[in-house]
C-alpha positions in Angstrom: -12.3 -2.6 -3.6 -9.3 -4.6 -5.1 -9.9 -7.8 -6.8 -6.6 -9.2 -7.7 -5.0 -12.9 -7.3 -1.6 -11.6 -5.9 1.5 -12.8 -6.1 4.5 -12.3 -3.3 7.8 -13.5 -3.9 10.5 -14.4 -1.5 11.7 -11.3 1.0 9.5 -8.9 -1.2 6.3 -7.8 -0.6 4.6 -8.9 -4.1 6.1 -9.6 -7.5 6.7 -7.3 -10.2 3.9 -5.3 -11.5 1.7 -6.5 -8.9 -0.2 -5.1 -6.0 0.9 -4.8 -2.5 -0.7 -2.0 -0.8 -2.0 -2.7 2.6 -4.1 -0.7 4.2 -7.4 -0.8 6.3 -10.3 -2.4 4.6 -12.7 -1.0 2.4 -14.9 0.3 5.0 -12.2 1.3 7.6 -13.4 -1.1 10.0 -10.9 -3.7 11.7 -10.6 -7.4 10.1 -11.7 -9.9 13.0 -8.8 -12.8 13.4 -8.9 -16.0 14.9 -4.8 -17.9 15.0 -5.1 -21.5 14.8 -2.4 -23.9 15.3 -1.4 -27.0 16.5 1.2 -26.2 19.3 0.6 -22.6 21.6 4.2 -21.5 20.4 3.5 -21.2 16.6 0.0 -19.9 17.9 1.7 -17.1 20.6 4.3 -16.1 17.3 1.4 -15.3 15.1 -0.9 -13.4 17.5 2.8 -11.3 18.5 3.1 -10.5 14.6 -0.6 -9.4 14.3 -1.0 -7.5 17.0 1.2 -4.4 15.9 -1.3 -4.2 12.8 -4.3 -1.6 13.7 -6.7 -3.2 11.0 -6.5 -6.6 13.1 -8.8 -7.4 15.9 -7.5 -10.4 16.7 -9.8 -13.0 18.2 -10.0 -16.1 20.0 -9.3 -19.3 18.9 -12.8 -20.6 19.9 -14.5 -17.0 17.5 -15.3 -18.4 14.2 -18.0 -18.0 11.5 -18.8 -15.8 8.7 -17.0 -12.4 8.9 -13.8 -14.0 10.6 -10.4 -14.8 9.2 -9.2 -17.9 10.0 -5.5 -18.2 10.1 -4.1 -21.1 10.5 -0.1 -22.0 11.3 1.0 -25.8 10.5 4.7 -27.1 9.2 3.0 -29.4 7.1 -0.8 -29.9 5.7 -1.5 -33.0 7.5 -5.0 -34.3 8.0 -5.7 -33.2 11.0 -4.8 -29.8 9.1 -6.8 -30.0 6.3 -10.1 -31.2 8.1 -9.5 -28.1 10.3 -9.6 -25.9 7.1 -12.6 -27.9 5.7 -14.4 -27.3 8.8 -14.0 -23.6 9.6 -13.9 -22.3 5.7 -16.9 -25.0 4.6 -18.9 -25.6 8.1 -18.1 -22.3 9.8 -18.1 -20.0 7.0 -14.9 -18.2 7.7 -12.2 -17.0 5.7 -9.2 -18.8 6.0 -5.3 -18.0 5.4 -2.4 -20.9 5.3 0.8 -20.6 6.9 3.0 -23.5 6.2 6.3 -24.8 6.0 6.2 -27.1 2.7 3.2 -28.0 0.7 3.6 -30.8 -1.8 2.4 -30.3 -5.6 -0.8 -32.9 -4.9 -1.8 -31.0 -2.0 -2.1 -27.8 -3.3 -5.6 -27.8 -5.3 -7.0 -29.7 -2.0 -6.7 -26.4 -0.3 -7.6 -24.2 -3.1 -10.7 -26.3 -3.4 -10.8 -26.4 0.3 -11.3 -22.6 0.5 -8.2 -21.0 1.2 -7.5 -17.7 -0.5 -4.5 -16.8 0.9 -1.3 -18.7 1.8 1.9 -17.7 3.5 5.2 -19.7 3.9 6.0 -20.0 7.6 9.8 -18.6 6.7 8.4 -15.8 4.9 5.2 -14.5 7.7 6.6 -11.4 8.9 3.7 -9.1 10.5 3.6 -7.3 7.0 2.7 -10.5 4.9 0.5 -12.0 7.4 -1.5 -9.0 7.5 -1.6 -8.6 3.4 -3.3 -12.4 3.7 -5.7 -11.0 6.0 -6.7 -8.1 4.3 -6.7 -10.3 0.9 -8.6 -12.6 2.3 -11.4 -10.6 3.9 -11.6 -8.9 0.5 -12.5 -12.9 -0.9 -9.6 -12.1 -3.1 -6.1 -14.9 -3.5 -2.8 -13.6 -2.4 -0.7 -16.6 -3.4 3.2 -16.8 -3.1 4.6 -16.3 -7.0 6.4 -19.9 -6.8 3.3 -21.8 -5.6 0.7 -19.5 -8.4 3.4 -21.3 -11.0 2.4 -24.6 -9.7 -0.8 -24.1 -8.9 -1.1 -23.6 -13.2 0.7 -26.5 -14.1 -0.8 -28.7 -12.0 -4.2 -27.7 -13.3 -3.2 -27.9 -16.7 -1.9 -31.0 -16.3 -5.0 -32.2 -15.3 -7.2 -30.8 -17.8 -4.8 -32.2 -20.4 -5.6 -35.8 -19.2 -9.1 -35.4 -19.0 -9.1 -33.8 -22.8 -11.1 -36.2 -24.8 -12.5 -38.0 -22.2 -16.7 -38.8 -22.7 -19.3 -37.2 -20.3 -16.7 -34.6 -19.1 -18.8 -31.8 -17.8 -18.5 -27.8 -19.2 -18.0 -25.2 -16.5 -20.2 -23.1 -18.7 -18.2 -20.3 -18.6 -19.6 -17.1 -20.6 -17.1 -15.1 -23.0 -17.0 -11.9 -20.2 -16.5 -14.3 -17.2 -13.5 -15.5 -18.9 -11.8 -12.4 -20.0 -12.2 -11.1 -16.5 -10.7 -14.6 -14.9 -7.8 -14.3 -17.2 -7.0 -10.9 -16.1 -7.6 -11.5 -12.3 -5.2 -14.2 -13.2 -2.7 -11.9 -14.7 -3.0 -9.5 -11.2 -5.1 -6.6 -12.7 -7.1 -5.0 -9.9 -11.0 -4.0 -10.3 -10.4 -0.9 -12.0 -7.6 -2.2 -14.3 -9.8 -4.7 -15.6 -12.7 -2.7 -16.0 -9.9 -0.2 -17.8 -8.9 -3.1 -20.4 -12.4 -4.5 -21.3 -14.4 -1.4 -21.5 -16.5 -2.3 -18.6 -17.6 0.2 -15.1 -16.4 -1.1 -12.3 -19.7 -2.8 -10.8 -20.1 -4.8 -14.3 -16.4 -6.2 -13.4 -17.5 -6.8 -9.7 -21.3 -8.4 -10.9 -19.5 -10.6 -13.4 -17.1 -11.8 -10.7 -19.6 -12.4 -7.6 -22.6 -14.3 -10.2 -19.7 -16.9 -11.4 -18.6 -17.7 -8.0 -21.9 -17.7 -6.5 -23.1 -19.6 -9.5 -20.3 -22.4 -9.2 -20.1 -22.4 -5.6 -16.5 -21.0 -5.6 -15.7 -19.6 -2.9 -13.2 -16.8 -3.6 -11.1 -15.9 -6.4 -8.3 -18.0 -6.0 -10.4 -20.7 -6.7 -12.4 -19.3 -8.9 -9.0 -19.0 -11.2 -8.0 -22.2 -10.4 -11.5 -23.6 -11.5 -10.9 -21.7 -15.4 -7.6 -23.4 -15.3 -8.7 -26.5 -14.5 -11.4 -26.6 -16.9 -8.5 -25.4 -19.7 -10.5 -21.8 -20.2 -7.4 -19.8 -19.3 
């Protein structure tokens, strides 16, 4: 199992010395797939991009819930949009990918936070990349375009440089380990990569990863990364 924050750059399929192989999921079985959008012809173009992709059983908009991937196709991240997210990644339980035409710099942790893992620009969702933010999210791993990742640091370091200093400001508690793998999640390294540079097997990579998020209530690794950042550990 791959557990890499990826990266995708514009017309490629990931950045430089990152991950990009696509393939059915870990147990060979088919990813369930709910489209969600606002008008039927953004809807109707996703569902025709997905369905030439074997490891998608796409589903209707009404199947939800834990298990499912929620993809969701907006030109901007209104609130309408958003409380849709909220509702299917936080009330639902399913795994959600973002397809969007712009996404302002204050919006972006709101749907980090919110739950998304994976996030697609609408001029870049061929059948390829849409199904790459499937599979990544399904896997509970981030697959985040390279430009966005770049703001998605700064404006978490931004914030944790303002609220340096401040009384009462609360420790994530991070352990040593749980940092050094964050960091290299961060930095694209798959499972066995990571286990490779810190002398751990595998499973220890995997335990360390699944006991912070279920410890924090993160819920995947995007935001996992995003929480470290915040709270200035990497």
């Amino acid at each position: 199992m791959r557990s890499t924050l990826r990266t995708t750059g514009p017309g490629s399929g990931a950045a430089p010395g990152t991950r990009a192989t696509m393939g059915p999921a870990d147990s060979g079985r088919r990813v369930p797939v709910a489209v969600h959008a606002a008008d039927p012809i953004s809807r109707a173009g996703a569902v025709s991009q997905l369905r030439q992709h074997p490891v998608v059983d796409l589903r209707e908009e009404t199947d939800s819930g834990p298990g499912v991937v929620a993809l969701l196709v907006s030109e901007t991240l209104d609130e309408a949009t958003l409380s849709r997210l909220r509702r299917l990644v936080r009330s639902e339980g399913a795994k959600a990918v973002l397809v969007v035409g712009t996404l302002r710099e204050s919006e972006l942790l709101d749907v980090i936070e919110c739950g998304v893992g994976a996030i697609v620009w609408r001029h870049e969702a061929t059948g390829h990349k849409l199904a790459q933010a499937v599979l990544a999210a399904a896997r509970g791993e981030g697959d985040l375009p390279s430009d966005l990742l770049g703001r998605l640091i700064s404006q978490v370091g931004t914030l944790h440089r303002s609220a340096a200093g401040q009384p009462g400001a609360p420790s994530s508690g991070l352990a040593p380990r749980e940092v050094d793998v964050l960091r290299l999640v961060a930095e694209g390294l798959d499972t066995g990569e990571i286990a490779g540079k810190l002398s751990y097997s595998e499973r220890t990579v995997k335990n360390v990863m699944h006991g912070l998020t279920t410890r924090l209530h993160l819920r995947n690794r995007a935001h996992a990364v995003a929480y470290a950042l915040r709270e200035g550990y990497i």
